[in-house]
PAZAPA-4460 file (N, C-alpha, C; in steps of 0.05 Angstrom, whole numbers, plus 32768, in hexadecimal, padded with zeros to 4 digits):
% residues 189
    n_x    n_y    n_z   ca_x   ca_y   ca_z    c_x    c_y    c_z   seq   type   mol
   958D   8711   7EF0   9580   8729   7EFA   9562   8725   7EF7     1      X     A
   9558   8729   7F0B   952B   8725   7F08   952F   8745   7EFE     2      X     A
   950D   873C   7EED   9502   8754   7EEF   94E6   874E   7EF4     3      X     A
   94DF   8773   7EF2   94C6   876B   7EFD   94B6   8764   7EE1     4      X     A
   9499   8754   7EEA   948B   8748   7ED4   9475   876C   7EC9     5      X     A
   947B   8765   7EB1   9461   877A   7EAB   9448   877A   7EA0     6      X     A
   943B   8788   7E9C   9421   8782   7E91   941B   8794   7E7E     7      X     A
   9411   877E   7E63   940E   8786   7E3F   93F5   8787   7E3F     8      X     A
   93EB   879C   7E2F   93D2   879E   7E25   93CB   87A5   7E08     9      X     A
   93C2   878B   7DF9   93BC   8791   7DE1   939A   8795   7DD9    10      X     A
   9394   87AB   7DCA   9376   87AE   7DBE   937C   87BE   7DA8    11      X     A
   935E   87BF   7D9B   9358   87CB   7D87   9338   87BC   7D81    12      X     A
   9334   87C2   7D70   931A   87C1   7D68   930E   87A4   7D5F    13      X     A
   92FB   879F   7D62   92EF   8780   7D5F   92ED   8778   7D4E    14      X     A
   92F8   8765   7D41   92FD   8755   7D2F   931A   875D   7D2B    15      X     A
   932A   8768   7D2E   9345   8769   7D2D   935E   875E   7D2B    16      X     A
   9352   8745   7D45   9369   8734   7D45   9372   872E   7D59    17      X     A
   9370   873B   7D6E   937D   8741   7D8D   937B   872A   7D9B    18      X     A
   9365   8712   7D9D   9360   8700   7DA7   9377   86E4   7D9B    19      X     A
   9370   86E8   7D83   9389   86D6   7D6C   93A6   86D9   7D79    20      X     A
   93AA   86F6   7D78   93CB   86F8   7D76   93D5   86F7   7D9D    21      X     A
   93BC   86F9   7DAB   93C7   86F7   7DC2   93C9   86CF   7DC8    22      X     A
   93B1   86C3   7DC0   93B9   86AE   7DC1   93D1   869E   7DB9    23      X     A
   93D8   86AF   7D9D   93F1   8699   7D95   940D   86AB   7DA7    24      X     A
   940A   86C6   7DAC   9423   86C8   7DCC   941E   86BB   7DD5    25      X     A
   940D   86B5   7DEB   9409   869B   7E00   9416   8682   7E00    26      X     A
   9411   8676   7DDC   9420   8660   7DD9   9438   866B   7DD8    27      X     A
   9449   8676   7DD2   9467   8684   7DC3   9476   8693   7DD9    28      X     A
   946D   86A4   7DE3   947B   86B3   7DF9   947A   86A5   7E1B    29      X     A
   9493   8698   7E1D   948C   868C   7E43   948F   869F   7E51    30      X     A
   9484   869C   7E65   9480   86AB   7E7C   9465   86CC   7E77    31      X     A
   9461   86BE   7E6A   944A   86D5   7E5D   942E   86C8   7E60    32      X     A
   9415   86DB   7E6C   93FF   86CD   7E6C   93E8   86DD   7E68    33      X     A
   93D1   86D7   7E6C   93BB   86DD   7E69   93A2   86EA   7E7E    34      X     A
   9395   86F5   7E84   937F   86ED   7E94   9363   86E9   7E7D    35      X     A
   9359   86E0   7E92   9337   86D5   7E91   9320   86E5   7E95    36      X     A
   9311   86FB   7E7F   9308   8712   7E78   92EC   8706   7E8D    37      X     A
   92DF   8718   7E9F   92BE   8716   7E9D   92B1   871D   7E85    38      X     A
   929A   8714   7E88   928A   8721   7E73   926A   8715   7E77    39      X     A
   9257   8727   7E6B   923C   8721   7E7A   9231   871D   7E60    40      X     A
   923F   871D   7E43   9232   8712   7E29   922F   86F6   7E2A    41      X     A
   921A   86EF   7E17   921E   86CF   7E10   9231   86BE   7E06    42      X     A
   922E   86A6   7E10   924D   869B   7DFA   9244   8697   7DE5    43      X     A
   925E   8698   7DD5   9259   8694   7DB0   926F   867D   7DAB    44      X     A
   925E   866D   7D9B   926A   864C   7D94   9272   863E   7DA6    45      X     A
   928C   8636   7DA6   929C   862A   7DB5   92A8   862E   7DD3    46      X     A
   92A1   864F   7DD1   92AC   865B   7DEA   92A4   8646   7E07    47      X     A
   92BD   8640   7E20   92B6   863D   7E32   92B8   864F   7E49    48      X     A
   92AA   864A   7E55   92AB   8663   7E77   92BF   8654   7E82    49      X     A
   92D4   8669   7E92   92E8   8667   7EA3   92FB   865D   7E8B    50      X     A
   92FF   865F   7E79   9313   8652   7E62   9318   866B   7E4F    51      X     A
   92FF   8674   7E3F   92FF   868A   7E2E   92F4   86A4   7E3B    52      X     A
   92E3   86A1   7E4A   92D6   86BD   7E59   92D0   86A4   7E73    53      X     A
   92CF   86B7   7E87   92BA   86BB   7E9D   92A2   86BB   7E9A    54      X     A
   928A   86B6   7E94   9271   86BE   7E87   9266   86C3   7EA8    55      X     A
   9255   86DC   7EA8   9249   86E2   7EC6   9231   86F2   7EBF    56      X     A
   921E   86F6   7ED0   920C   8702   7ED2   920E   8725   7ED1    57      X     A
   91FF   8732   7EC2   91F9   8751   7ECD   91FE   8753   7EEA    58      X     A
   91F4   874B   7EF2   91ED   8751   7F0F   9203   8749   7F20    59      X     A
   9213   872D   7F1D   9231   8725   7F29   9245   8743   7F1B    60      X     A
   9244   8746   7F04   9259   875C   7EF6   9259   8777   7F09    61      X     A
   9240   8782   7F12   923A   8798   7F16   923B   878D   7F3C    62      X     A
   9243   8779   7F45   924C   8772   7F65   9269   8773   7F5E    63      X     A
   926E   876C   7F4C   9299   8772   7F48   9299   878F   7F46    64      X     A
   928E   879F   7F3A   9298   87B9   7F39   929C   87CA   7F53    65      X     A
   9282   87C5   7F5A   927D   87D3   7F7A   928D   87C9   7F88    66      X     A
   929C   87A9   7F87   92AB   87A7   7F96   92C6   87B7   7F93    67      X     A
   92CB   87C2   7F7A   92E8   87C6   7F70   92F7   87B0   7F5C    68      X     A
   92F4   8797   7F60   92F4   877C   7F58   930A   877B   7F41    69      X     A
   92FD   879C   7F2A   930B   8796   7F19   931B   87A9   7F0B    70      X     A
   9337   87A2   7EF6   9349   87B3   7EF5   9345   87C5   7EE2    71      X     A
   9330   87B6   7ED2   9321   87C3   7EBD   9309   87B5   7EB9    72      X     A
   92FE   87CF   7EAC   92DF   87BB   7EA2   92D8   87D2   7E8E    73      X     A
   92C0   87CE   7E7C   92B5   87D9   7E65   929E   87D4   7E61    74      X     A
   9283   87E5   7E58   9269   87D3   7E46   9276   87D7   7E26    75      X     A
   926F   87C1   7E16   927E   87C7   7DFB   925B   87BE   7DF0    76      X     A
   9252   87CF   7DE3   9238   87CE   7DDC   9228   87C4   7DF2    77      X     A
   9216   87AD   7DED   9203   87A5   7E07   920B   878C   7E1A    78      X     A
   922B   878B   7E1A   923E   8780   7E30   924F   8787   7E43    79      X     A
   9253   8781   7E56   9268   8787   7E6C   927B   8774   7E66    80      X     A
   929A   8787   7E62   92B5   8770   7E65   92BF   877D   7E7C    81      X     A
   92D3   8768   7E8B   92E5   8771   7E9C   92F9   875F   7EAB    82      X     A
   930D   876E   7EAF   9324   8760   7EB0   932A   8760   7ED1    83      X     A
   9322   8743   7EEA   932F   874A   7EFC   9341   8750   7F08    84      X     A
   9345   875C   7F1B   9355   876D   7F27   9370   8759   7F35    85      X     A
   9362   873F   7F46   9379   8728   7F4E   9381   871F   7F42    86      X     A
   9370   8717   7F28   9386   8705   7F1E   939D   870B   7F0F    87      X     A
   939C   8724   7F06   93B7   873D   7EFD   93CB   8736   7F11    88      X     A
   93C5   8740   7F26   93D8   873D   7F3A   93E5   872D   7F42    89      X     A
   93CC   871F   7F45   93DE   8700   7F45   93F8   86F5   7F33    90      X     A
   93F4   86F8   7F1C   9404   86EC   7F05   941D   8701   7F0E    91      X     A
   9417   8713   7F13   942E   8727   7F0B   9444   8724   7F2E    92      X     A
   942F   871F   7F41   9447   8711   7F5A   944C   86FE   7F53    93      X     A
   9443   86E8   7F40   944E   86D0   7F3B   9469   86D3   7F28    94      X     A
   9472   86EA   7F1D   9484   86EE   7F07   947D   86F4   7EED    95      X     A
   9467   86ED   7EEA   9458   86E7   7EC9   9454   8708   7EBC    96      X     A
   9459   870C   7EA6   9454   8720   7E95   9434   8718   7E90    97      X     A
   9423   8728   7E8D   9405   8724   7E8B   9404   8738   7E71    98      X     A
   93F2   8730   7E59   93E5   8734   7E47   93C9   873B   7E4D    99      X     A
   93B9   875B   7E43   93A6   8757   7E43   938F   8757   7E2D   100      X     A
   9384   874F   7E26   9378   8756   7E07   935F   875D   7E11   101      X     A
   9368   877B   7E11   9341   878A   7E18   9349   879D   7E06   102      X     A
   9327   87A7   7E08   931B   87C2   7DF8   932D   87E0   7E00   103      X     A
   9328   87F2   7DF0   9330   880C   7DF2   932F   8814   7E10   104      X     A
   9310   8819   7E1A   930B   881F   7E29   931E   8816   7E46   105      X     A
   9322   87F5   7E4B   9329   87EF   7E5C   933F   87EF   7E57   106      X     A
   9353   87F8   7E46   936A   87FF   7E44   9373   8812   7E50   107      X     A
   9365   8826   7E4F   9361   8845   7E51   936C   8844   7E73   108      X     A
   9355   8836   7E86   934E   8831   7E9D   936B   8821   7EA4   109      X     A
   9378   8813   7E9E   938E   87FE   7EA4   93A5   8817   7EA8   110      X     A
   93A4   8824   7E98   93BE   883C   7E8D   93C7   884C   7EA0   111      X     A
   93A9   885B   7E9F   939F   8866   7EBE   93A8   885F   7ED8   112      X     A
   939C   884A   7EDC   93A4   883A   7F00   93C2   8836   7EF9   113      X     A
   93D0   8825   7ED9   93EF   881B   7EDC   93FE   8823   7EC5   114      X     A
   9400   883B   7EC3   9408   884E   7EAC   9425   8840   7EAC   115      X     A
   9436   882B   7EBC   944A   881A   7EA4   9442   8803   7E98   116      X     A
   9426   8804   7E97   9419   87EA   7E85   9424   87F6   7E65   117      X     A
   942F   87DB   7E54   942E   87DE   7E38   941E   87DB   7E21   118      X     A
   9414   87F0   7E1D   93FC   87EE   7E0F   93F9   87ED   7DF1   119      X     A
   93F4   87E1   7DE5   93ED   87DA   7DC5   93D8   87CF   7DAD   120      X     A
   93D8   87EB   7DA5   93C2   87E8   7D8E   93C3   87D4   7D82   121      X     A
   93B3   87C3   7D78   93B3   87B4   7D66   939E   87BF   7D4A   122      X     A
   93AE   87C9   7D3A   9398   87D1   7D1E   938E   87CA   7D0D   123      X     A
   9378   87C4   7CFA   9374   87B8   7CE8   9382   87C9   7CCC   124      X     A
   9384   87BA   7CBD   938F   87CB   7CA5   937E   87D7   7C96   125      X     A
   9368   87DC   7C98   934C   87E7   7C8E   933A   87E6   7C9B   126      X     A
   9322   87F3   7C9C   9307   87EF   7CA2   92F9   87DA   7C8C   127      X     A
   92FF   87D3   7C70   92F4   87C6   7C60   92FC   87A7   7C68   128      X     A
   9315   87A5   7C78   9322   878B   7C79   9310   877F   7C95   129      X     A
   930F   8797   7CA6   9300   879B   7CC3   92EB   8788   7CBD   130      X     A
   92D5   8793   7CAC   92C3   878A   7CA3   92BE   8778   7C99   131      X     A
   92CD   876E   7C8A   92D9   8749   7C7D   92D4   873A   7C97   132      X     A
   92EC   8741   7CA9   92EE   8730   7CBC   92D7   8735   7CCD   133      X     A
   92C8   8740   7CD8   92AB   8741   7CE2   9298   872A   7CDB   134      X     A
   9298   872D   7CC0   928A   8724   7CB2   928D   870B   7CA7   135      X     A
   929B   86FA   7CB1   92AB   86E0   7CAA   92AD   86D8   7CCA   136      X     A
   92A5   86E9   7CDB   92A5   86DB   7CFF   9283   86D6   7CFA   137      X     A
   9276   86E0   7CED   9259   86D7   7CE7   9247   86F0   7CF6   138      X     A
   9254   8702   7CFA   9246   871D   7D04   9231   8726   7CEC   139      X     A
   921D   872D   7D04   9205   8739   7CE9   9212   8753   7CD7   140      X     A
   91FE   8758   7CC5   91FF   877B   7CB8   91FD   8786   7CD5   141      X     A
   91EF   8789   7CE2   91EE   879F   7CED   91F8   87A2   7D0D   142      X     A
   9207   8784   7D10   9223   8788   7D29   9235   878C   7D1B   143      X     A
   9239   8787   7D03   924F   8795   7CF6   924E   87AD   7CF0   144      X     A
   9241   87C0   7CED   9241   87DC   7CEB   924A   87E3   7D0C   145      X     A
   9236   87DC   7D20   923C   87E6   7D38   925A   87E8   7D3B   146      X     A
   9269   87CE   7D37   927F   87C1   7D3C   928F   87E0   7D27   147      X     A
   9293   87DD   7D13   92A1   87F5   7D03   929D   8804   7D09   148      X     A
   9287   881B   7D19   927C   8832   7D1C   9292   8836   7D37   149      X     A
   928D   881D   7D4E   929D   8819   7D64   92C4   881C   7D5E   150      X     A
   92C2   8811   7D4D   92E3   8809   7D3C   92EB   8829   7D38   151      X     A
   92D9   8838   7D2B   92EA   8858   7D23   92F2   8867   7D3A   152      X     A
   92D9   885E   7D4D   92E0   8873   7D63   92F9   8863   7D79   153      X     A
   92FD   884F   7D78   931D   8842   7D8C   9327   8846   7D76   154      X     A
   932C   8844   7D5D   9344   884C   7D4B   934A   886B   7D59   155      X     A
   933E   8879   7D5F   9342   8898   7D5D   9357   889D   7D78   156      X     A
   934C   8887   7D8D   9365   8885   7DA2   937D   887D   7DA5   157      X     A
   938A   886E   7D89   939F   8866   7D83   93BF   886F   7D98   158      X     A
   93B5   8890   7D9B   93CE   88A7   7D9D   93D8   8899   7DB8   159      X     A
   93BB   8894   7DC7   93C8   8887   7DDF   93D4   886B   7DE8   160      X     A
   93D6   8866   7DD8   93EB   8845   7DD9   940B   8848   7DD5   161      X     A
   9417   8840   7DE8   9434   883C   7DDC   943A   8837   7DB8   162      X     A
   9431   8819   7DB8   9433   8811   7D96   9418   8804   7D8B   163      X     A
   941B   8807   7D68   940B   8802   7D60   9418   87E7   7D4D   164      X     A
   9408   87D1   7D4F   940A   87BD   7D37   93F2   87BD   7D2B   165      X     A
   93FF   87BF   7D0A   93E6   87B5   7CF6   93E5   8799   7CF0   166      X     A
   93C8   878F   7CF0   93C7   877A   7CF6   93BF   876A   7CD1   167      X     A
   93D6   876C   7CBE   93C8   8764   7CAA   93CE   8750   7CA0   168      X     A
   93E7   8742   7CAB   93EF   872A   7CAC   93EF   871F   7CC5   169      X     A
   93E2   8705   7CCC   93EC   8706   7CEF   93FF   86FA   7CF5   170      X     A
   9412   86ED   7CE5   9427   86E4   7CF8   943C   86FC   7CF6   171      X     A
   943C   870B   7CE0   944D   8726   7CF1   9442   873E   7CFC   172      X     A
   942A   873C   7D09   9418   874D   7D1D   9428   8739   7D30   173      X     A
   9420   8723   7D35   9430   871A   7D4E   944A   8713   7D52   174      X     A
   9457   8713   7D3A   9470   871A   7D3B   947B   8737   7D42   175      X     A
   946D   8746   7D39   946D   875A   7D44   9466   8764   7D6A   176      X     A
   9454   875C   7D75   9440   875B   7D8C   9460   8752   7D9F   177      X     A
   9469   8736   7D9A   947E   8726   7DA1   9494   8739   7DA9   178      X     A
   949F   8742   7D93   94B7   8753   7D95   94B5   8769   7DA1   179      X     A
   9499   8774   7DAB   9499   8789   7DBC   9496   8785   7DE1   180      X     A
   948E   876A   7DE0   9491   875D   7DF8   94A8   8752   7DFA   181      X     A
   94C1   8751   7DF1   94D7   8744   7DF0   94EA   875D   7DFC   182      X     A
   94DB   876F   7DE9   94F0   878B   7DED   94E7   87A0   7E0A   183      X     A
   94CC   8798   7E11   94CB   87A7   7E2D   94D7   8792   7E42   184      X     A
   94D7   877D   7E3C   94E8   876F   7E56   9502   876C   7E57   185      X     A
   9512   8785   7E3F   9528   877D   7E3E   9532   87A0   7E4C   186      X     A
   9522   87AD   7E52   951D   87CB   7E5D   9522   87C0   7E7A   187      X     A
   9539   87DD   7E7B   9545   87E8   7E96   952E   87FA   7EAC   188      X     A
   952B   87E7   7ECA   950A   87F9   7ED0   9523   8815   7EE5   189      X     A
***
């Protein structure tokens, strides 16, 4: 019997984890995938364009919107993310279950336009641990305050997600993440 492919969306707050635990689905879960976020921030370390982000101009970001372009998008402090609109689609006439790991905001927006998207919190188990991990990605004092100040207020949206994983161990955050994508594709549409 086919079914149809669906589309997961995991966030929560920065430094969390969401990037980690969606990468190791990718490896673990077949037929499950990803897209390729815009974004008009700089890269940091290792990051490549068209591999880890899209890296694009203000000015290209703000020609996708007007176009419609995209399925979501967000400023998260003094950046634009956003998630195109084709290449969702694409994956999902191809068969593929699509993962998305964005912010609150563009969650919000996804829910909206495809309110049977599956949506999931990813939580930290503290604000003190929040802050560990901030702070060990090499974020200053004072992106890390922004970053926590940012963290209370998407914690407060929680109510609206299907499920929440705490993320304080990660292989059973994504053992967890796993089993909830196992169990919507095993749902009668």
């Amino acid at each position: 019997m086919n079914r149809e492919a669906k589309l997961f969306i995991i966030s929560g707050p920065s430094g969390v984890g969401k990037t980690t635990i969606a990468q190791k689905l990718f490896q673990e879960v077949e037929g499950l995938v990803g897209s390729i976020s815009c974004t008009t921030r700089e890269r940091r370390g290792a990051e490549r364009d068209g591999i880890d982000y899209r890296f694009i101009s203000s000015g290209k970001f703000q020609d996708l919107i007007k176009e419609g372009a995209f399925l979501e998008w967000a400023g998260i402090l003094e950046s634009l993310y956003g998630t195109l609109r084709d290449d969702i689609e694409a994956q999902i006439a191809a068969g593929n279950d699509v993962l998305l790991c964005i912010d609150v905001q563009g969650a919000a927006q996804v829910l909206k336009e495809k309110p049977d998207t599956v949506a999931i919190f990813i939580m930290p188990p503290n604000i003190e641990e929040l802050r560990i991990r901030l702070l060990n990605r090499g974020e200053s004092e004072g992106e890390i305050e922004r970053r926590i100040d940012l963290a209370k207020k998407e914690i407060e949206r929680v109510s609206h997600y299907h499920r929440v994983v705490y993320n304080d161990v990660l292989h059973k955050a994504v053992d967890l993440v796993k089993s909830i994508v196992y169990a919507e594709r095993q749902k009668m549409v």
